[in-house]
The first five atom37 places (N, CA, C, CB, O) and aatype in JSON, in Angstrom:
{
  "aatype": [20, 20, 20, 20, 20, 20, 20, 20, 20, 20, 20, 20, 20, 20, 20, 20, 20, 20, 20, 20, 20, 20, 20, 20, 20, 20, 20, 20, 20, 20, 20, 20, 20, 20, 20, 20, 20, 20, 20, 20, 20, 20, 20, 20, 20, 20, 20, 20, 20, 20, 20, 20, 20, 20, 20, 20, 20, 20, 20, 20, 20, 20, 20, 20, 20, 20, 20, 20, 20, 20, 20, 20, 20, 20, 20, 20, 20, 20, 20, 20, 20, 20, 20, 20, 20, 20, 20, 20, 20, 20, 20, 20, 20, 20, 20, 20, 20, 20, 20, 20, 20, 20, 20, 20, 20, 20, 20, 20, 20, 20, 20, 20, 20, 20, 20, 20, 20, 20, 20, 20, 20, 20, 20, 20, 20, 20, 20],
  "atom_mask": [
    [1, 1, 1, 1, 1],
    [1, 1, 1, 1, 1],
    [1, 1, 1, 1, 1],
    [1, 1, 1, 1, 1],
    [1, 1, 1, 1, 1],
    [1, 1, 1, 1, 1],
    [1, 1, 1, 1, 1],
    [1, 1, 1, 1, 1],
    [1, 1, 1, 1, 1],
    [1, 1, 1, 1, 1],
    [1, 1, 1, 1, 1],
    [1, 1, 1, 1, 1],
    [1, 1, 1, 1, 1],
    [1, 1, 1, 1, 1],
    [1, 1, 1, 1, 1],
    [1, 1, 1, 1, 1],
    [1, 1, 1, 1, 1],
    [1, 1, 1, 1, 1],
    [1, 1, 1, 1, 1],
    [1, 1, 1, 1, 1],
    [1, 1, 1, 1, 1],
    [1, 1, 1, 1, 1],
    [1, 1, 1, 1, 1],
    [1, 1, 1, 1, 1],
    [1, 1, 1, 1, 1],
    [1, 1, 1, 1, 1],
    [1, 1, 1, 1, 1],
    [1, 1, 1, 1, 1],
    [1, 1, 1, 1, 1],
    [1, 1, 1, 1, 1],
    [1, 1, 1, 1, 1],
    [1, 1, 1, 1, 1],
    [1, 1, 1, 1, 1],
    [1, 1, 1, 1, 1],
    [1, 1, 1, 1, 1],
    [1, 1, 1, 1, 1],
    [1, 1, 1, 1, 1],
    [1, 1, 1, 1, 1],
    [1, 1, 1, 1, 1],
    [1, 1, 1, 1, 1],
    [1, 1, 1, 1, 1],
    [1, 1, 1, 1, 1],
    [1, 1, 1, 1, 1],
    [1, 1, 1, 1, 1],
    [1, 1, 1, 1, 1],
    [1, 1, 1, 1, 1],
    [1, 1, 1, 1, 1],
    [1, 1, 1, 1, 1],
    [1, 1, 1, 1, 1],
    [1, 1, 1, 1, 1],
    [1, 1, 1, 1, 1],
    [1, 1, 1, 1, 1],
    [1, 1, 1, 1, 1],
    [1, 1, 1, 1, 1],
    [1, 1, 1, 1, 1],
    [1, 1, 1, 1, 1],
    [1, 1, 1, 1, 1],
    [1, 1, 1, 1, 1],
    [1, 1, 1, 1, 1],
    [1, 1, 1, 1, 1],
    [1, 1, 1, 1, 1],
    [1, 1, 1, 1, 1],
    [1, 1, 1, 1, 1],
    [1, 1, 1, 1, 1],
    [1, 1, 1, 1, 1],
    [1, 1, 1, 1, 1],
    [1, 1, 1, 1, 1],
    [1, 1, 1, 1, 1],
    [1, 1, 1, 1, 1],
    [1, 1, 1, 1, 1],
    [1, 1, 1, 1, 1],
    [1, 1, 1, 1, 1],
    [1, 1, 1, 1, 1],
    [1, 1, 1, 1, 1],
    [1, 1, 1, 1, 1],
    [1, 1, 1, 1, 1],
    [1, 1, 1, 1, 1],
    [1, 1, 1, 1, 1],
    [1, 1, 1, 1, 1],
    [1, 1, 1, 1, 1],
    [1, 1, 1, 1, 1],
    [1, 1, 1, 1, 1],
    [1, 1, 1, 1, 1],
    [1, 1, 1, 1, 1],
    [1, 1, 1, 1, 1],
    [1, 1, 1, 1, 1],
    [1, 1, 1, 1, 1],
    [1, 1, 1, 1, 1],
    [1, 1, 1, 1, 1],
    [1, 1, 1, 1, 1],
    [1, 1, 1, 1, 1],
    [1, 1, 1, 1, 1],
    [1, 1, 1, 1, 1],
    [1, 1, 1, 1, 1],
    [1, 1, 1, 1, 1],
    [1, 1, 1, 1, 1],
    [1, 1, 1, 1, 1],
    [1, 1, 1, 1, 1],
    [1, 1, 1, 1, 1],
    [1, 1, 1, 1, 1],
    [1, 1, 1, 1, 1],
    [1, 1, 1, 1, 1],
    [1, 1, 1, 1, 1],
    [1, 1, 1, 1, 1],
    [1, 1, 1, 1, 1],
    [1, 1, 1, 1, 1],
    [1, 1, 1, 1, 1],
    [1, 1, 1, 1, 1],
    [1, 1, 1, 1, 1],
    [1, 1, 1, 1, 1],
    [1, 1, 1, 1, 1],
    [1, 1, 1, 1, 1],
    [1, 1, 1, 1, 1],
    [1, 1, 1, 1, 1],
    [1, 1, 1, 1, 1],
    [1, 1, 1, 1, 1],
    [1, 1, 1, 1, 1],
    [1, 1, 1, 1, 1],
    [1, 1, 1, 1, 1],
    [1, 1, 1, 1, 1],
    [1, 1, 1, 1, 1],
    [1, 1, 1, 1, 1],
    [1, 1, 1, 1, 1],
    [1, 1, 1, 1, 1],
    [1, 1, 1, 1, 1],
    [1, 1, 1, 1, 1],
    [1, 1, 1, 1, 1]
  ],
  "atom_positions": [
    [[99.16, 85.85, 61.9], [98.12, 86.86, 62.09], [98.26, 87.94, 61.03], [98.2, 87.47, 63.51], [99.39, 88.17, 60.58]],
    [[97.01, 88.74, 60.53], [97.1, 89.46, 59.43], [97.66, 90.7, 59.86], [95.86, 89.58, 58.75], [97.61, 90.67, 61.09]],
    [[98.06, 91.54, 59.57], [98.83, 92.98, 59.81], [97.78, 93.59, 60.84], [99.06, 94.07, 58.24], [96.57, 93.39, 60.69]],
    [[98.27, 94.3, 61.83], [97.28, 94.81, 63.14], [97.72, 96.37, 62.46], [97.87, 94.31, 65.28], [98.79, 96.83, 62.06]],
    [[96.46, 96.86, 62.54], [96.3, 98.49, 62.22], [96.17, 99.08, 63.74], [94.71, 98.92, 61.15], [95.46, 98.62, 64.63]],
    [[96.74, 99.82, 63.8], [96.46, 100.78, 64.8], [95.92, 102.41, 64.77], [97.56, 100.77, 65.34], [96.6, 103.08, 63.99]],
    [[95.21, 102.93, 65.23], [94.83, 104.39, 65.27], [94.97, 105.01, 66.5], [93.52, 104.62, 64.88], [94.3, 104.78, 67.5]],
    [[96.06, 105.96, 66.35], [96.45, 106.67, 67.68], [95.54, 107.73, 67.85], [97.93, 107.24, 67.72], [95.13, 107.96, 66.71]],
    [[94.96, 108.56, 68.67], [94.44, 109.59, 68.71], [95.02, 110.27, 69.83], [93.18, 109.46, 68.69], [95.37, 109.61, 70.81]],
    [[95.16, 111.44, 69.81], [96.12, 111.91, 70.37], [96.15, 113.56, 70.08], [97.26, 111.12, 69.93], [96.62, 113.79, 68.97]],
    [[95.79, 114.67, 70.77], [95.75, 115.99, 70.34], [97.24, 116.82, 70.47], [94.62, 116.65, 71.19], [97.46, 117.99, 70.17]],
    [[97.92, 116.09, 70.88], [99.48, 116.5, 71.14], [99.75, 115.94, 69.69], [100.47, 115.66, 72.65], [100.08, 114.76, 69.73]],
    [[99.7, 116.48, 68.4], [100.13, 115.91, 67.0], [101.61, 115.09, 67.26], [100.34, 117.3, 65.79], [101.93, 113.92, 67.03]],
    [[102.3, 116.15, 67.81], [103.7, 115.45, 67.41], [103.87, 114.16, 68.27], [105.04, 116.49, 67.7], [104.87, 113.49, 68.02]],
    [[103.17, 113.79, 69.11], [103.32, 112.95, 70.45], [102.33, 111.67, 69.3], [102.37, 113.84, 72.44], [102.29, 110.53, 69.75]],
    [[101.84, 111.83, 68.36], [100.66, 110.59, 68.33], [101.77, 110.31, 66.79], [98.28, 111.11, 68.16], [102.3, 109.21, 66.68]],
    [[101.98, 111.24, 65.84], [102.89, 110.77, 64.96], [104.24, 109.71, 65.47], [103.37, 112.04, 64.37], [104.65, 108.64, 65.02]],
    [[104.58, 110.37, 66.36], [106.14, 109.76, 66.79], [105.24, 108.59, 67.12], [107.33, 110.57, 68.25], [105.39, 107.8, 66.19]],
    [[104.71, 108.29, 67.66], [104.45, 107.16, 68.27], [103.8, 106.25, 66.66], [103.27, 107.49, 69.77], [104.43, 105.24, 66.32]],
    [[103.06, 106.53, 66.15], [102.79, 105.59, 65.11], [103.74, 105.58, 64.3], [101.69, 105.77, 64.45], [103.48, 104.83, 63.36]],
    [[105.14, 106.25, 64.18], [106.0, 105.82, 63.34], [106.79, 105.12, 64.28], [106.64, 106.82, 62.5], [107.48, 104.5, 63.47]],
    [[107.33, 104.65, 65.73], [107.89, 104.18, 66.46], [107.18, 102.48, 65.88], [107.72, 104.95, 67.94], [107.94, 101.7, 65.32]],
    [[106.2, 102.23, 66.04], [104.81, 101.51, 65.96], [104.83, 101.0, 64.76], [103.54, 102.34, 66.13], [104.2, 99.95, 64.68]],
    [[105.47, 101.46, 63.53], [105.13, 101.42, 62.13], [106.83, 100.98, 61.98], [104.38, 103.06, 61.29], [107.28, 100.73, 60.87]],
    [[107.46, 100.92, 62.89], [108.96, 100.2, 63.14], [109.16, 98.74, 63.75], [109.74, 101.09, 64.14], [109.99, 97.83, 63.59]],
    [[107.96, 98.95, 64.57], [107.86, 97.65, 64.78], [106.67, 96.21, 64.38], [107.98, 97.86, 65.93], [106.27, 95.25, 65.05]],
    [[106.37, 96.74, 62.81], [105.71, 95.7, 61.95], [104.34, 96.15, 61.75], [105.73, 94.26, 62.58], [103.67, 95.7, 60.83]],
    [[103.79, 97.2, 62.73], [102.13, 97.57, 62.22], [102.05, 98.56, 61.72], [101.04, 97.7, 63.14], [103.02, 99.29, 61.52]],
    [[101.11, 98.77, 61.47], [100.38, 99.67, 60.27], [99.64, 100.35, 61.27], [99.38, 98.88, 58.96], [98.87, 99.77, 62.02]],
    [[100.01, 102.4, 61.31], [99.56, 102.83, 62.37], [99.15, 104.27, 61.4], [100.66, 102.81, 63.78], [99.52, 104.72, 60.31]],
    [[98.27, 104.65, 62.39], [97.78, 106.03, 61.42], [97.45, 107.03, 62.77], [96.04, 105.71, 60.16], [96.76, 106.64, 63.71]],
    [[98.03, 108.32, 62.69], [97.65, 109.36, 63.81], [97.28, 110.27, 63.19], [98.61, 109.84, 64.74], [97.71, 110.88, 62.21]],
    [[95.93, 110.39, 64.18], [94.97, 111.6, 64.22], [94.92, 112.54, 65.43], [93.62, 111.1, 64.07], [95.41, 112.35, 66.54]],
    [[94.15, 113.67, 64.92], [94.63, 114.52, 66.0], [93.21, 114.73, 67.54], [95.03, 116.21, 65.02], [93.18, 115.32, 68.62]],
    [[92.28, 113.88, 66.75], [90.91, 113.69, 67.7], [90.05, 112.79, 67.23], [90.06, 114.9, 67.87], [90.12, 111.95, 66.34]],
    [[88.83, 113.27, 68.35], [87.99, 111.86, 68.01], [86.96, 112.13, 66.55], [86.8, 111.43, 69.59], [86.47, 111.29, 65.79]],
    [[86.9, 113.38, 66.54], [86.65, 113.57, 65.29], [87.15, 113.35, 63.7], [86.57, 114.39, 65.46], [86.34, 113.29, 62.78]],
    [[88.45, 113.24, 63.53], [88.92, 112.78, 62.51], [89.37, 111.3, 62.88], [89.92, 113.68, 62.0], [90.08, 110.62, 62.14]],
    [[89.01, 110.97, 63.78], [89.6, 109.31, 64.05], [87.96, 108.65, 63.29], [90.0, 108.72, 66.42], [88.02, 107.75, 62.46]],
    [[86.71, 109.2, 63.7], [85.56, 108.89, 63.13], [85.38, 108.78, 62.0], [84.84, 109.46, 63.38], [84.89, 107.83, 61.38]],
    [[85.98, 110.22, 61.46], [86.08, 110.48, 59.41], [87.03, 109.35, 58.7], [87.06, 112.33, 58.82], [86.93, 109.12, 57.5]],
    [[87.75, 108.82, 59.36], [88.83, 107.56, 59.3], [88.16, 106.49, 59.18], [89.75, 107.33, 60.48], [88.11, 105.74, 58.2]],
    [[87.4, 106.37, 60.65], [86.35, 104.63, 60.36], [85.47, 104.91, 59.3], [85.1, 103.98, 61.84], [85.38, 104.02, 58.46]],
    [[84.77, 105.97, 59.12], [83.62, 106.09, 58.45], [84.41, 105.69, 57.06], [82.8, 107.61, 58.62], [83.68, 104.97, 56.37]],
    [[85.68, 105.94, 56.43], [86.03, 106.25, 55.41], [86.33, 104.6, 54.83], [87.15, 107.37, 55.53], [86.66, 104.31, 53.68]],
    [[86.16, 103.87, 55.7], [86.0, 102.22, 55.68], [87.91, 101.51, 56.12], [85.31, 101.64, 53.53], [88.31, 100.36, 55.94]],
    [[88.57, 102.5, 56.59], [89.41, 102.09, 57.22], [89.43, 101.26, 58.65], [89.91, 103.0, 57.22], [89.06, 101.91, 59.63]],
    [[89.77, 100.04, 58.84], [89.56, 99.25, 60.34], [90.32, 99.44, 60.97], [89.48, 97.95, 60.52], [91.31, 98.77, 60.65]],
    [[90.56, 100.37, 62.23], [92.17, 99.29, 63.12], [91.66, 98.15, 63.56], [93.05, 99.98, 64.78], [90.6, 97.66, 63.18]],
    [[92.42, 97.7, 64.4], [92.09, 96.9, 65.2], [92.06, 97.11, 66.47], [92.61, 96.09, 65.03], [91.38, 96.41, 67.23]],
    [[92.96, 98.32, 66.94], [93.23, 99.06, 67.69], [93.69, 100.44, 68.25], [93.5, 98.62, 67.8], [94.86, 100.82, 68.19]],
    [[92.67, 101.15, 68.79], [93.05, 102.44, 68.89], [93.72, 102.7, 70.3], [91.85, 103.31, 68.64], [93.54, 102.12, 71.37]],
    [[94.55, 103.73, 69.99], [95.35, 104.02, 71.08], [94.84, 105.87, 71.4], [97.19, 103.66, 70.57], [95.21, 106.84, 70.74]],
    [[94.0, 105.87, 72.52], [93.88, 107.22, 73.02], [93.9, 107.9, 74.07], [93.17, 107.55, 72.79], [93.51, 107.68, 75.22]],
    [[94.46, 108.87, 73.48], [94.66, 110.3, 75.02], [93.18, 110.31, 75.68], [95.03, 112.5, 74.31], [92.24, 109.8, 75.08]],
    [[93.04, 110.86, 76.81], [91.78, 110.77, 77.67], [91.65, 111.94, 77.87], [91.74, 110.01, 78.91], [90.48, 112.1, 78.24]],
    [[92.5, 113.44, 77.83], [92.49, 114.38, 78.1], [92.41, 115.67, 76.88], [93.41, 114.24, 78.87], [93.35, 116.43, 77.15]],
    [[91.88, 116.04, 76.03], [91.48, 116.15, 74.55], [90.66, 117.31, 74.45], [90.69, 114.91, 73.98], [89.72, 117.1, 75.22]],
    [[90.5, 118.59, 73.84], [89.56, 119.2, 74.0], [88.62, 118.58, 73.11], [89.79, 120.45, 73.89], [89.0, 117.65, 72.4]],
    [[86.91, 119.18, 73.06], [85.94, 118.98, 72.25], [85.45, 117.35, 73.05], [86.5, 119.07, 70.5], [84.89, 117.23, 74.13]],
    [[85.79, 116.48, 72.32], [85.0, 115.08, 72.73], [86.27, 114.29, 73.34], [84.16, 114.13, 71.23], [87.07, 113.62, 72.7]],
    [[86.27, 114.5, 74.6], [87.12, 113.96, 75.81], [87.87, 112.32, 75.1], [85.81, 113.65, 77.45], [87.81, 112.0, 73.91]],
    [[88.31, 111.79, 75.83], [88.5, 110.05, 75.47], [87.54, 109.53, 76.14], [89.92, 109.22, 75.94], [86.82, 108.94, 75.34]],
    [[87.23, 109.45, 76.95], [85.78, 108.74, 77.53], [84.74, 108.8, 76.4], [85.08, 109.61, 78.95], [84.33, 107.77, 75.86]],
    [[84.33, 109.96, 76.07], [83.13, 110.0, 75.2], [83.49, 109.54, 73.46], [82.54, 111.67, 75.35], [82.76, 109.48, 72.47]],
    [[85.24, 109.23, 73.71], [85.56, 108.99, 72.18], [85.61, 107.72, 72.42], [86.87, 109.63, 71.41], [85.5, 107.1, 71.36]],
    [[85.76, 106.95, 73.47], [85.79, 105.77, 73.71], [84.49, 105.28, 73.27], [86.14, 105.54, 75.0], [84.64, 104.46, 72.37]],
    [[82.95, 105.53, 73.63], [81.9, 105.43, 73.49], [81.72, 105.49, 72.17], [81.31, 106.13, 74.19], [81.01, 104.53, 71.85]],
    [[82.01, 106.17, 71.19], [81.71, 106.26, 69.87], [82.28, 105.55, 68.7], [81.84, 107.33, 69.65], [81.87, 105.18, 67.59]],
    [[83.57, 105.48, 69.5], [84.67, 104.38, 68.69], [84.01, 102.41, 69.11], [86.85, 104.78, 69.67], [84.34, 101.39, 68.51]],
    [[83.36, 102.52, 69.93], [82.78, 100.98, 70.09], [80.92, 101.41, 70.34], [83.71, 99.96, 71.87], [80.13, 101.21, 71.26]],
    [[80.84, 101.88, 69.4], [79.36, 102.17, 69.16], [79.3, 101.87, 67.39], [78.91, 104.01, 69.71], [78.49, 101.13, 66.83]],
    [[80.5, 102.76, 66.67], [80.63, 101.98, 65.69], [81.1, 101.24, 65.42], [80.75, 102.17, 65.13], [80.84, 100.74, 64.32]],
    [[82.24, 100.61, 66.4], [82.65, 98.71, 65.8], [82.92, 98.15, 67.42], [84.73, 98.42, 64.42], [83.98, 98.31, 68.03]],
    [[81.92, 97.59, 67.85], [82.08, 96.64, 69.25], [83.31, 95.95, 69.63], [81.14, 95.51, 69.22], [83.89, 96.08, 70.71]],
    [[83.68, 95.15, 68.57], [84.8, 94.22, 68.54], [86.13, 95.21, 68.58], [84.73, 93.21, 67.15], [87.1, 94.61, 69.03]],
    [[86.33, 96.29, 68.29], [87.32, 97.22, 68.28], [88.13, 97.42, 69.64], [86.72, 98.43, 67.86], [87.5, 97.88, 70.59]],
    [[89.66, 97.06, 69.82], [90.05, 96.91, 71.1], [90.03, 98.77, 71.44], [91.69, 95.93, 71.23], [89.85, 99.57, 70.53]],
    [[90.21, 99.14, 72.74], [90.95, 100.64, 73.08], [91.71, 100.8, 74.04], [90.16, 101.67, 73.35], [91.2, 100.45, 75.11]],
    [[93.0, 101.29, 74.12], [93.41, 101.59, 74.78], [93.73, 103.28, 75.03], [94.09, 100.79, 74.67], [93.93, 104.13, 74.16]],
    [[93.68, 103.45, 76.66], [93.62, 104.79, 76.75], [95.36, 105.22, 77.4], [92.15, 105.2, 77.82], [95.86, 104.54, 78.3]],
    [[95.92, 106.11, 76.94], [97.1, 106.37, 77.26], [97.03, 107.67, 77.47], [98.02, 105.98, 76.43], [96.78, 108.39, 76.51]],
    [[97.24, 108.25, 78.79], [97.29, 109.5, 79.28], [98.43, 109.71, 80.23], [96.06, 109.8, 79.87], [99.05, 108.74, 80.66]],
    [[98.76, 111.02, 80.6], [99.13, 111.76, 81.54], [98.32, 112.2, 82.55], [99.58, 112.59, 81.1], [98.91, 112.74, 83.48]],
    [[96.97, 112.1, 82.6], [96.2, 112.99, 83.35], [95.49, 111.49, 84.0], [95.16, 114.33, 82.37], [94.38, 111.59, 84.51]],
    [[95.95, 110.57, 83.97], [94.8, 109.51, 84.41], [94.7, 109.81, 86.02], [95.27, 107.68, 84.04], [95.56, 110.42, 86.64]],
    [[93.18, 109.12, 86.75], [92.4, 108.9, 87.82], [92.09, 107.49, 87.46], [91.19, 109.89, 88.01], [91.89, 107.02, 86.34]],
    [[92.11, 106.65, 89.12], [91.68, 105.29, 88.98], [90.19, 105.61, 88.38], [91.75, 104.37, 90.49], [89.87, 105.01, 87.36]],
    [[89.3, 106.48, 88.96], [87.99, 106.66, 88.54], [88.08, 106.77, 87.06], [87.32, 107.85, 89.19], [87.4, 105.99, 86.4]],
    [[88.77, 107.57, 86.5], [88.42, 107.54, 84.53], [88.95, 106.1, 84.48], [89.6, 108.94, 83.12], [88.3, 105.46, 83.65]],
    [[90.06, 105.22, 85.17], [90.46, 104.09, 84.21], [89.08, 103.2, 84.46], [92.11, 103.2, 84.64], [88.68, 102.5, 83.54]],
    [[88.25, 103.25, 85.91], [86.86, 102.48, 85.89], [86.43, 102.32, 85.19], [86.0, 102.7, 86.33], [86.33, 101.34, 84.46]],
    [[85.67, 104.07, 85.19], [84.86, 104.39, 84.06], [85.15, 103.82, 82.88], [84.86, 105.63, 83.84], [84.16, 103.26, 82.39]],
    [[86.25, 103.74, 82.16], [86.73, 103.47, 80.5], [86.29, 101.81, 80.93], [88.92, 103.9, 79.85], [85.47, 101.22, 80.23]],
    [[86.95, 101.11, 82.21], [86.67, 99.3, 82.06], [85.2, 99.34, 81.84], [87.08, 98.16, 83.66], [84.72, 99.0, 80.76]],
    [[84.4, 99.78, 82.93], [82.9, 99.9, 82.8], [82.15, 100.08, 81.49], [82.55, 100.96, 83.53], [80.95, 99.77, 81.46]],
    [[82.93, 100.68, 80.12], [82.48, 100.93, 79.12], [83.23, 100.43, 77.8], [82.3, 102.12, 79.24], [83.11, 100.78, 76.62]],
    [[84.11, 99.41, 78.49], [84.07, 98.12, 77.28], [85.89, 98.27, 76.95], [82.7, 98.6, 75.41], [86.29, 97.57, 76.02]],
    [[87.05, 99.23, 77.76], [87.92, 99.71, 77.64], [88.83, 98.22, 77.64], [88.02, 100.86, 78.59], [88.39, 97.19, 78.15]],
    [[90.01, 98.29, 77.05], [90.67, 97.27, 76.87], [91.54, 97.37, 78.12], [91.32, 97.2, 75.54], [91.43, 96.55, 79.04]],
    [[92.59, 98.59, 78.16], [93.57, 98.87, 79.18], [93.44, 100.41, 79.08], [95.14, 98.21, 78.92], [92.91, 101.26, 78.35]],
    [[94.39, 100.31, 80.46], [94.38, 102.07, 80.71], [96.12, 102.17, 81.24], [92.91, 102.75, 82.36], [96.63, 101.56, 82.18]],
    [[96.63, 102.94, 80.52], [98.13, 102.92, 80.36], [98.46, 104.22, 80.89], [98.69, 102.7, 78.84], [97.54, 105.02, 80.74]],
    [[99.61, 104.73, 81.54], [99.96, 106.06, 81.84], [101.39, 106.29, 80.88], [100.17, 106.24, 83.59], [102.27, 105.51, 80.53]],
    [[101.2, 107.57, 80.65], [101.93, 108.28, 79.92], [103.7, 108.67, 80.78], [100.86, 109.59, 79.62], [103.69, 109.37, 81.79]],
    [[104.29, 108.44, 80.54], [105.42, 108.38, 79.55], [105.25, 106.32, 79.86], [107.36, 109.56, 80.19], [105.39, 105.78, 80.96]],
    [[104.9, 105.53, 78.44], [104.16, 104.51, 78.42], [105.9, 103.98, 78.25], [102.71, 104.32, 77.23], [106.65, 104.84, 77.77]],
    [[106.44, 102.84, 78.57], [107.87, 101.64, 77.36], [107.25, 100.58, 76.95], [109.47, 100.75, 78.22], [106.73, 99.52, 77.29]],
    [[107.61, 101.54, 75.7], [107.09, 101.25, 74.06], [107.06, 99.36, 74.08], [108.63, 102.07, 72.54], [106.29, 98.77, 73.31]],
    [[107.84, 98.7, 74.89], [107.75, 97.57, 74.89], [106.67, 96.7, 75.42], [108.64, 97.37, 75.26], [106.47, 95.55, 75.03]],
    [[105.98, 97.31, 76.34], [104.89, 97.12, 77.37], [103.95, 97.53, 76.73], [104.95, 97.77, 78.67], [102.86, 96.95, 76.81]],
    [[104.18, 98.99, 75.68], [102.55, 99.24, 74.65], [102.32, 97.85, 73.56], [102.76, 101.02, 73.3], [101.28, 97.26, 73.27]],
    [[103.7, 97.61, 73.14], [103.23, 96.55, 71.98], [102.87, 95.07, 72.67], [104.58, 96.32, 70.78], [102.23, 94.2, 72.07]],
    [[103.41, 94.93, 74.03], [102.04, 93.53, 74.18], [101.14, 93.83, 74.45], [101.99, 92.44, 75.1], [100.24, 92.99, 74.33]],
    [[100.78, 95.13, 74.94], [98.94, 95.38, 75.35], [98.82, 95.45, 73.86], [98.19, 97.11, 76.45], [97.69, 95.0, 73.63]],
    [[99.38, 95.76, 72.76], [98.85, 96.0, 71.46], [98.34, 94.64, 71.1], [99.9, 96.59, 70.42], [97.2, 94.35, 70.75]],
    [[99.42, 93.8, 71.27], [99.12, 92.43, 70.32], [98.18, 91.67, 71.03], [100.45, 91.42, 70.02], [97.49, 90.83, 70.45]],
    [[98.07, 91.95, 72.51], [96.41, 91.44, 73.46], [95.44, 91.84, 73.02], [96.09, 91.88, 74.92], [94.35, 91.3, 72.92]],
    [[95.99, 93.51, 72.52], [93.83, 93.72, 72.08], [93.91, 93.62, 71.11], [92.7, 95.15, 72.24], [92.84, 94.05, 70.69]],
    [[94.8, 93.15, 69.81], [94.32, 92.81, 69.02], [94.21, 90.99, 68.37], [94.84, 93.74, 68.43], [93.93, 90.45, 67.3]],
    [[94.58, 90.6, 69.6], [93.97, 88.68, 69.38], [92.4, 88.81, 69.8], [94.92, 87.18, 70.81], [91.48, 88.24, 69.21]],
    [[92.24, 89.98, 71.37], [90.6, 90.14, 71.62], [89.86, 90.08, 70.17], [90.2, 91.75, 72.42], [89.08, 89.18, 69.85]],
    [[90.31, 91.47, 69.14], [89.34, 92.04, 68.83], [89.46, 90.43, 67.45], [89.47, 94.04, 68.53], [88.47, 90.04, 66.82]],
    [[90.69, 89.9, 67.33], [90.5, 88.87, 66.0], [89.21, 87.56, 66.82], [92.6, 87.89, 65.42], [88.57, 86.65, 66.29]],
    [[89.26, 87.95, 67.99], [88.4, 86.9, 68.13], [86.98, 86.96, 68.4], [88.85, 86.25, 68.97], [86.05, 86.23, 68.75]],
    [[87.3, 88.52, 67.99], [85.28, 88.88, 67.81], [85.3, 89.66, 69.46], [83.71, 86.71, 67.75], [84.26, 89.64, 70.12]],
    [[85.94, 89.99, 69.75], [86.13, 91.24, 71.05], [85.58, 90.66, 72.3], [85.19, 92.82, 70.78], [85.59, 91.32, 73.34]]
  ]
}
């Protein structure tokens, strides 16, 4: 399989770095941003993940509504949402709107990288 990109989003900076260099230890190629706004300036900039990894709790454009925009511009794009603040109702909501998994925060890192390498066979196979 070709190298899996990942994009963390994550407004806790130091919480989305550590994690894409944890991530970037174990063979992928990970890039952290600090919202859904520069995670956008990222796709737009013709960078792909394959998989984004995001907080649900965020000021400005929530993860729900970044969820929506991040598979508005690429369908096939897996997401996973990783919070502290989760409700079965937001993890619905996120399945209801095309969400890959819904993970709770303090996540082992071992359990993130097979949901990683699941959504990203989904998204190699056209999502």
């Amino acid at each position: 399989m070709a190298e899996v990109k990942i994009l963390v989003v994550d407004d806790e900076s130091d919480f989305a770095t550590t994690l894409s260099e944890r991530l970037e230890l174990r063979g992928f190629a990970a890039k952290a941003v600090s919202g859904a706004e520069e995670g956008m300036a990222l796709l737009a900039s013709g960078w792909r993940p394959n998989v984004v990894l995001l907080d649900l709790m965020m000021p400005g454009i929530d993860g729900l509504a970044a969820l929506d925009l991040f598979k508005r511009h690429d369908p096939k794009l897996q997401v996973i949402i990783l919070t502290g603040h989760g409700s079965t109702e937001s993890g619905i909501l996120g399945m209801k709107r095309g969400l890959f998994d819904y993970l709770m925060k303090p996540v082992d890192i071992g359990e993130l990288v097979e949901k990683i390498r699941q959504a990203s066979e989904v998204a190699a196979s056209g999502g």
